[in-house]
C-alpha positions in Angstrom: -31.9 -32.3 -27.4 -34.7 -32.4 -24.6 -36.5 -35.4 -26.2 -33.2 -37.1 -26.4 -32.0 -35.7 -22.3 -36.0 -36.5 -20.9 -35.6 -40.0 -22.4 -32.9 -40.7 -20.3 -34.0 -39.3 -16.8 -36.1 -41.1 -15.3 -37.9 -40.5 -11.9 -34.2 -40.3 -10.1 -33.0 -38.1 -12.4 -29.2 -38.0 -13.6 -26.2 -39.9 -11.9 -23.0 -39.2 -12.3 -22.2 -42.0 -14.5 -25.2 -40.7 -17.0 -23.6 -37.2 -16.8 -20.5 -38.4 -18.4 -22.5 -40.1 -20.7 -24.2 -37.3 -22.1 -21.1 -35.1 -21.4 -18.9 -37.7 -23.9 -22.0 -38.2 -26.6 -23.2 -35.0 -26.7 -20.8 -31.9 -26.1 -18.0 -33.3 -27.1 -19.5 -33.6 -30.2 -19.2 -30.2 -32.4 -22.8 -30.3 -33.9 -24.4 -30.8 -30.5 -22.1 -29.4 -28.2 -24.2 -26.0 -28.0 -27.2 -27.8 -27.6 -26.3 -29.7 -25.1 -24.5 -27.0 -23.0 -28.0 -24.9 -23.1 -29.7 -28.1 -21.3 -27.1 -28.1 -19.0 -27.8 -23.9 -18.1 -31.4 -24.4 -18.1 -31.4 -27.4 -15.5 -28.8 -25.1 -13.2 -30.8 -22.1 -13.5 -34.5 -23.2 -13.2 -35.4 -24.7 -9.5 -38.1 -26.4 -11.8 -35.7 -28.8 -13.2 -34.6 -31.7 -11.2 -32.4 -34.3 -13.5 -29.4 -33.1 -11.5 -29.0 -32.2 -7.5 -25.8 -30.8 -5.9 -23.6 -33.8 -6.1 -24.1 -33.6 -10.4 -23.3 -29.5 -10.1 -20.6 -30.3 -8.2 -18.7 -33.2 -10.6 -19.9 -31.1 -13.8 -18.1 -28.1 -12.3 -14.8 -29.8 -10.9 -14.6 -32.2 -13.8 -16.2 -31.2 -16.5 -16.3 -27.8 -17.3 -12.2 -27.5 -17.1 -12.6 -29.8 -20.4 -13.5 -27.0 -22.1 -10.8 -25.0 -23.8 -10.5 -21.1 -23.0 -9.7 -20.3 -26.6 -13.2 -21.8 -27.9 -15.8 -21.4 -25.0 -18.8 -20.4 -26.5 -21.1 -17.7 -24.9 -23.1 -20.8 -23.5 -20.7 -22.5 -22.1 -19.6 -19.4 -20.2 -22.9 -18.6 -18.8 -23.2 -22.1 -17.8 -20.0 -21.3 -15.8 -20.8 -18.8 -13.9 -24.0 -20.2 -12.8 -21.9 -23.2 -11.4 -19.3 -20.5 -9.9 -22.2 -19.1 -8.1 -23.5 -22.6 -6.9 -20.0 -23.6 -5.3 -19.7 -20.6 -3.7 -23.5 -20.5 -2.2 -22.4 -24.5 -1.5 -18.5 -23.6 0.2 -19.3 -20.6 1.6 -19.2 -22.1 5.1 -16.8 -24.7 4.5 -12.7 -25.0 4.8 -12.3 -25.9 1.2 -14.1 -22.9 -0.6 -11.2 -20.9 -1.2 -9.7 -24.2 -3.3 -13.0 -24.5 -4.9 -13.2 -20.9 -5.9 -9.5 -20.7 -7.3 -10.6 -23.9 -9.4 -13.5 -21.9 -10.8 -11.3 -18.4 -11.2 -8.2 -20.0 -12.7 -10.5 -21.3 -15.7 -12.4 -17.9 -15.7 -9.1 -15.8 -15.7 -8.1 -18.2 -18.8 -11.8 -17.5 -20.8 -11.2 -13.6 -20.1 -7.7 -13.3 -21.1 -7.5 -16.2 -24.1 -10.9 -16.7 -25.8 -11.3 -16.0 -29.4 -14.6 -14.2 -29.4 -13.9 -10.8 -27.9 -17.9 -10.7 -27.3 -17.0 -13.8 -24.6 -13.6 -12.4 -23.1 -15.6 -9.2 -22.0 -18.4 -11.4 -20.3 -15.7 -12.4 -18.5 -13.5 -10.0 -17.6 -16.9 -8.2 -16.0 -17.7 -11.2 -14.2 -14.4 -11.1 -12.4 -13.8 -7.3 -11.5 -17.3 -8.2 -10.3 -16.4 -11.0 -8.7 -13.2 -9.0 -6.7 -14.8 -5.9 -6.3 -17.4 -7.3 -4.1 -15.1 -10.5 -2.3 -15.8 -11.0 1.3 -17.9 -9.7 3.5 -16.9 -5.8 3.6 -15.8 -5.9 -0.3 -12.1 -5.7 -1.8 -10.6 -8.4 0.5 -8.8 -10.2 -2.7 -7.9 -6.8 -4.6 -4.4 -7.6 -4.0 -4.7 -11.2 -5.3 -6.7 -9.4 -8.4 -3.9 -6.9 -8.9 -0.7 -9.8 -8.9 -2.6 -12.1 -11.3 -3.1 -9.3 -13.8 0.5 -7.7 -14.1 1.7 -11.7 -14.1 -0.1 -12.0 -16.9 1.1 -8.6 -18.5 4.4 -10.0 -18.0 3.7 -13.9 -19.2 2.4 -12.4 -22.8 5.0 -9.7 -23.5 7.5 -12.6 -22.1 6.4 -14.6 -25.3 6.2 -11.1 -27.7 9.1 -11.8 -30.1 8.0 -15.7 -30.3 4.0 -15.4 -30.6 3.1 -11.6 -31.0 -0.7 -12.0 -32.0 -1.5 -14.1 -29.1 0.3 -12.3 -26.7 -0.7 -9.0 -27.8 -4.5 -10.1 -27.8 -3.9 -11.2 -23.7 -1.8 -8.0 -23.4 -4.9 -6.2 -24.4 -7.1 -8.1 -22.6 -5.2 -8.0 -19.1 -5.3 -4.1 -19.5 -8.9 -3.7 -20.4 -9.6 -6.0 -17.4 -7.4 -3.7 -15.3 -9.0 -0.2 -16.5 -12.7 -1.6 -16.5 -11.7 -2.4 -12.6 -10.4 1.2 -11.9 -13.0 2.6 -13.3 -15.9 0.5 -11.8 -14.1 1.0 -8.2 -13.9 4.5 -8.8 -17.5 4.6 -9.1 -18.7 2.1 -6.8 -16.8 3.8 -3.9 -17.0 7.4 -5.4 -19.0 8.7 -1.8 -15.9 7.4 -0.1 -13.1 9.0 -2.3 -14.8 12.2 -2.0 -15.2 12.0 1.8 -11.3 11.5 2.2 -10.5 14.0 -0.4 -12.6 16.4 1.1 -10.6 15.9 4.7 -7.6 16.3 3.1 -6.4 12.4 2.0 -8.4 12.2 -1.1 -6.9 9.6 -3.8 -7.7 11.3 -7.4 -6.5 10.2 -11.0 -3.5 11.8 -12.4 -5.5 12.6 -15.5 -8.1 13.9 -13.3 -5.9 16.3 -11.2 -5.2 17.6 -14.9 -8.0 17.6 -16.6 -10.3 19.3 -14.3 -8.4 22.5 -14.0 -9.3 22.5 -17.7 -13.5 22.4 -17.7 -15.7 24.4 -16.9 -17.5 23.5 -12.6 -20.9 23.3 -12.0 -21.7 25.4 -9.1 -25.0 23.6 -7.1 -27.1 25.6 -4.9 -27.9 23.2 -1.8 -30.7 24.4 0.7 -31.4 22.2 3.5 -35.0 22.3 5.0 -36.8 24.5 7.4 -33.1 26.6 7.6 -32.3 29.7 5.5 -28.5 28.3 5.7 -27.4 28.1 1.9 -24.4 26.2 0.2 -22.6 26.7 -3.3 -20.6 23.8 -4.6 -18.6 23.3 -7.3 -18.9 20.0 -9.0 -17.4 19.2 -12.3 -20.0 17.6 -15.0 -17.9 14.3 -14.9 -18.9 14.0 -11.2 -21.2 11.8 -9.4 -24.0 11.6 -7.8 -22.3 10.1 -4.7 -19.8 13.0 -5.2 -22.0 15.6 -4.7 -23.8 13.4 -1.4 -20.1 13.3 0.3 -20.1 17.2 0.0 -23.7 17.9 1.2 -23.3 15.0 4.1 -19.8 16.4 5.3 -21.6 20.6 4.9 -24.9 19.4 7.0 -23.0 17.8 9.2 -20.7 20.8 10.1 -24.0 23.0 10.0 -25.3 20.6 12.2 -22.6 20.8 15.2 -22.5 25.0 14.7 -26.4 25.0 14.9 -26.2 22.6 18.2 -23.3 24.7 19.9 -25.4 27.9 19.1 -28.5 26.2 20.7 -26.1 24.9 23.3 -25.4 28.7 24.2 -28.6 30.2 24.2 -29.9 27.2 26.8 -26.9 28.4 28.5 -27.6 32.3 29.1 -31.6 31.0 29.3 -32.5 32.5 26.1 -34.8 30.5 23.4 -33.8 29.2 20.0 -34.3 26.1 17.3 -36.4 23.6 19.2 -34.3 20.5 19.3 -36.6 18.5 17.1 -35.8 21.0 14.5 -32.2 20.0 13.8 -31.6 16.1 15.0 -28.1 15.1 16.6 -26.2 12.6 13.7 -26.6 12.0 10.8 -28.8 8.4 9.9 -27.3 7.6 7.1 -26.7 9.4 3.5 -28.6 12.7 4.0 -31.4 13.0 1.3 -31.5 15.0 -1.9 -34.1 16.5 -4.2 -33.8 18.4 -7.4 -36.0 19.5 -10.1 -38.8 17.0 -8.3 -36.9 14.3 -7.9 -35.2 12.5 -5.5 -31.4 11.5 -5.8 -31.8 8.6 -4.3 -28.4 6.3 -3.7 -29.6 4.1 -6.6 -28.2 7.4 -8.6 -24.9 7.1 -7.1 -22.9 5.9 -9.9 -24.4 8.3 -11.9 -22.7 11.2 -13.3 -24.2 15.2 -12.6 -23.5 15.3 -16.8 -26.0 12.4 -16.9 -28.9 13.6 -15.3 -28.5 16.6 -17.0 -27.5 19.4 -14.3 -27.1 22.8 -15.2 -25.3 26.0 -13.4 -26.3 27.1 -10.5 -28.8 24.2 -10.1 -31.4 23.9 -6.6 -30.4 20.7 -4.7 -33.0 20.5 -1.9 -31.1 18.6 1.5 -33.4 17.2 4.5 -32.6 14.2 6.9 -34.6 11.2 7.7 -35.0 7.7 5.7 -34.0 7.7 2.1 -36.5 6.1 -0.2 -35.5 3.0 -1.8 -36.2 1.9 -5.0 -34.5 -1.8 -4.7 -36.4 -4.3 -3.7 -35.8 -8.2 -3.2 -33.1 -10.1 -1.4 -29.2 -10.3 -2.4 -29.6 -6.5 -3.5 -26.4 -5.3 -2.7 -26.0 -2.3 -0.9 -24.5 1.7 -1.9 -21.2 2.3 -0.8 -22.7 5.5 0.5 -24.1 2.8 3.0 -21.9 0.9 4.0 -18.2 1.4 6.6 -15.5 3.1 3.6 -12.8 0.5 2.1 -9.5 -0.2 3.5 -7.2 1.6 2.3 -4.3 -1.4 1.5 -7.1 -3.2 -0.8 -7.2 -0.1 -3.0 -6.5 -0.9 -6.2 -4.6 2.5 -7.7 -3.2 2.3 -4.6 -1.6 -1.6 -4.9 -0.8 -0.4 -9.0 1.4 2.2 -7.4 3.3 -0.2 -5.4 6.9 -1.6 -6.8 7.2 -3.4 -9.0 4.1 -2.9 -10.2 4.4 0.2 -11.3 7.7 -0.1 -13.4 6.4 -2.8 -14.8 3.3 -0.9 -16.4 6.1 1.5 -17.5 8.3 -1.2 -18.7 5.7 -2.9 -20.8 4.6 1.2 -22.4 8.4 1.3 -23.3 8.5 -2.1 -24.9 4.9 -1.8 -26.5 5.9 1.4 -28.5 9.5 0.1 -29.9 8.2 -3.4 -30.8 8.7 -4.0 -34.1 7.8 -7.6 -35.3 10.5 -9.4 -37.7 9.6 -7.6 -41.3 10.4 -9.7 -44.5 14.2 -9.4 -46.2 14.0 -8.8 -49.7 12.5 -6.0 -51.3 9.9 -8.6 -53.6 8.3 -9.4 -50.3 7.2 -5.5 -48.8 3.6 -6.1 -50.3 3.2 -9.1 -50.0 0.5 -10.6 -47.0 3.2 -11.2 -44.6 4.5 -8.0 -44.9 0.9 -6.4 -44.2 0.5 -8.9 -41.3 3.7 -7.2 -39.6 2.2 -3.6 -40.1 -0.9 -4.6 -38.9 0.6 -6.6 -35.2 3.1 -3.2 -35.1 0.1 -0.5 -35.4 -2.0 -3.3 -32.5 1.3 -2.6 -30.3 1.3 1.3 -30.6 -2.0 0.8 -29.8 -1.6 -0.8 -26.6 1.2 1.7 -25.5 -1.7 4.1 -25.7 -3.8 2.3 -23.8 -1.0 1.4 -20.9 -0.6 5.3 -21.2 -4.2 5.5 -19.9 -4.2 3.2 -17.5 -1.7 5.0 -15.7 -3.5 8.4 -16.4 -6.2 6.4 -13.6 -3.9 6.1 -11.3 -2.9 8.5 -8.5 0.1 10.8 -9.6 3.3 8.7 -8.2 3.8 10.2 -4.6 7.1 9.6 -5.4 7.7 12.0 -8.1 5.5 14.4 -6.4 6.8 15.3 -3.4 10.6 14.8 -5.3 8.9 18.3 -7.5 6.9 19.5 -4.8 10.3 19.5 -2.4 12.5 21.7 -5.5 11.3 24.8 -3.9 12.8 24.0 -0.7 16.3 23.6 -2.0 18.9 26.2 -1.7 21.4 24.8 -4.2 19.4 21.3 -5.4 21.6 18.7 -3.6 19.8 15.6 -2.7 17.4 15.5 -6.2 18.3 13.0 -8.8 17.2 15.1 -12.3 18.5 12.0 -14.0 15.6 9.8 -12.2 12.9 12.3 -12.2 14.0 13.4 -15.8 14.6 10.3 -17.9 15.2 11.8 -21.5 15.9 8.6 -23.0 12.6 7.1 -21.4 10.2 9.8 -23.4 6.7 8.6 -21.6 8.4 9.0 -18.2 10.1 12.9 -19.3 6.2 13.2 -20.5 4.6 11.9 -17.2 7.0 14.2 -14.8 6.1 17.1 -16.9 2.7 16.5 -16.2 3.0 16.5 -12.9 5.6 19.7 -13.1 2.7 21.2 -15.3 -0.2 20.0 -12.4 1.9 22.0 -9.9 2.1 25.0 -11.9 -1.5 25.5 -11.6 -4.1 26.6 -8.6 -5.8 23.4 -7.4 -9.4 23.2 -7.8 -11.7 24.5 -4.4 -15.1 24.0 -3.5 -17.0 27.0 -2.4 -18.7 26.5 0.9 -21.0 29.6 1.1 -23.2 29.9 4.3 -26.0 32.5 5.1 -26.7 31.9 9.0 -29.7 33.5 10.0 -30.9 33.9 13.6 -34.5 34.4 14.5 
């Protein structure tokens, strides 16, 4: 393949007449078409390479690549993809016609993800775009709503076509909710330090599963001393809690020590009496306040981490001082911590957008449909055993399985505000007028009768607290 590519370049290097060329000859032909897509990777990624310049990325991306069928991509061809996804958008980025160029390039990407055979190729994907969204525009999230509608219309295009083609549309079914839950979950801990910080003051946006599941393990409780002050704080952290969890609580504690330790100092001055010089305890924080514990530093490159991860015990020593956090990343396009950086925007939150009709019913609708589907089973008793027969079984157990996976996906989200304050609001009701039982109870709906027990079961119990514990000593 290079002998036959470097005897066609010459010092010019390709036009785009010669692209087609090679395009036509050599991947549209099955034996080479691997091949040839590899030349085509290496001369986009390697600035030593120059048979092609802007103008040939450019035609190869707009009219090439969308030659290439989503079902058959191979793993090549994909990489070769993105690379050029990444070259438009470096090329557009100042320019009125990027967001039609970037649609080109998703569309085609969303089809890969959601269509290709190889389920090795359709994850490539799918993390390429929650990548892609998470991080849109220049403060992050500014297409999550875009992200959301594209997913549940595909949800609702596959189990749309369930009866007609079930394999196919439960293979997108299950790809659009893997795409949705591996976008939660990476949001969740990309913008854990923010989370925390609104929970903490009171509008904090947790999983339903979470609000049950941590009143069922065992905390953590972490021992925070900040330096040069005998002031001492217990947490209590839960093992499936991050690093960027624990840096919200110990930023939001040093920051309330700070503003007592400055009025105190404020009073002394005031009655002429000496205390803390002021070079002892800064005004404002710079920044994530920096952590050490059992010698080493938790840096924000631990952020996504999880306490359970780096291995913390009970009653573990976090040491807390201010001043410039070391950094471990080096070289440009290194994106920043969310601990760094301004907190998202609340109408870009994805759990938040999932909660929103119709979205929401629709998840609920397609649980309901997934767990009665019941593909078209053979008539006559000769046939039960017979491949066709098997093949049902099989596609009815895949649909079960995807119930249980739209079950979980809604176990991420926040419990529906909804429903909770409808529960929450019982108590306050002399004779019950005003509540719907027939809406928030749904017997003939048996995931929904589950999901507001849940929440009637969440209530029941005493909500989780952190234990701020503070030994002020004046000297």
């Amino acid at each position: 393949m290079p002998r036959v590519c470097g005897a066609v370049i010459k010092a010019k290097g390709l036009s785009l007449e010669q692209v087609d060329i090679l395009w036509h000859c050599l991947v549209e032909d099955a034996e080479c078409y691997d091949d040839a897509l590899h030349w085509f990777l290496n001369q986009v990624r390697s600035k030593d390479q120059h048979a092609m310049g802007m103008e040939t990325y450019k035609h190869l991306f707009l009219e090439k690549m969308p030659q290439l069928k989503p079902e058959t991509i191979s793993m090549t061809g994909l990489n070769l993809f993105q690379h050029l996804c990444n070259l438009a958008r470096l090329a557009t980025s100042t320019l009125d016609n990027a967001s039609s160029c970037e649609l080109c390039g998703m569309d085609q990407l969303w089809g890969i993800a959601l269509r290709a055979q190889s389920a090795d190729i359709s994850r490539a994907a799918i993390q390429y775009i929650n990548s892609y969204y998470i991080n849109a525009g220049k403060t992050g999230l500014e297409k999550e709503q875009e992200f959301i509608r594209k997913c549940i219309e595909s949800l609702l295009m596959a189990s749309a076509n369930l009866e007609k083609e079930a394999h196919s549309s439960l293979t997108s079914i299950e790809r659009g909710l893997l795409m949705l839950k591996t976008h939660l979950e990476a949001f969740r801990r990309r913008f854990a330090y923010h989370l925390r910080q609104w929970q903490i003051e009171g509008t904090g946006i947790s999983s339903h599963l979470k609000a049950l599941s941590d009143k069922q393990s065992l905390p953590l409780r972490i021992v925070c001393q900040p330096a040069g002050l005998p002031d001492k704080m217990t947490i209590e952290m839960y093992p499936s809690d991050q690093v960027a969890d624990l840096r919200a609580e110990v930023t939001h504690w040093y920051e309330n020590l700070q503003k007592e330790q400055m009025n105190q100092q404020a009073q002394l001055q005031e009655f002429g009496q000496s205390g803390r010089q002021q070079g002892d305890f800064p005004g404002g924080l710079m920044g994530p306040v920096r952590m050490i514990s059992s010698g080493h530093e938790l840096t924000t490159d631990y952020d996504e981490k999880t306490l359970h991860e780096l291995g913390f015990k009970d009653m573990q020593m976090v040491f807390v001082s201010l001043g410039a956090p070391r950094r471990e990343r080096k070289g440009e396009g290194i994106q920043l911590p969310a601990s760094c950086l301004p907190p998202p925007q609340k109408e870009h939150i994805p759990m938040l957008l999932l909660l929103q009709e119709p979205h929401l019913t629709t998840l609920f609708d397609l649980l309901e449909m997934l767990a009665c589907f019941k593909p078209p089973s053979p008539n006559t008793e000769k046939l039960q055993d017979s491949p066709e027969s098997a093949r049902c079984e099989e596609l009815h157990l895949h649909a079960e399985n995807l119930s249980r996976r739209v079950w979980e996906l809604l176990m991420l989200l926040p419990t529906c505000p909804k429903m909770l304050l409808a529960f929450q609001n019982i108590s306050d009701e002399t004779n019950g007028e005003g509540l719907c039982w027939k809406e928030l109870l749904r017997i003939k709906s048996p995931h929904k009768l589950l999901y507001a027990l849940e929440i009637i079961e969440a209530l029941g119990k005493p909500n989780r607290r952190i234990h701020r514990e503070s030994t002020v000593r004046e000297t």
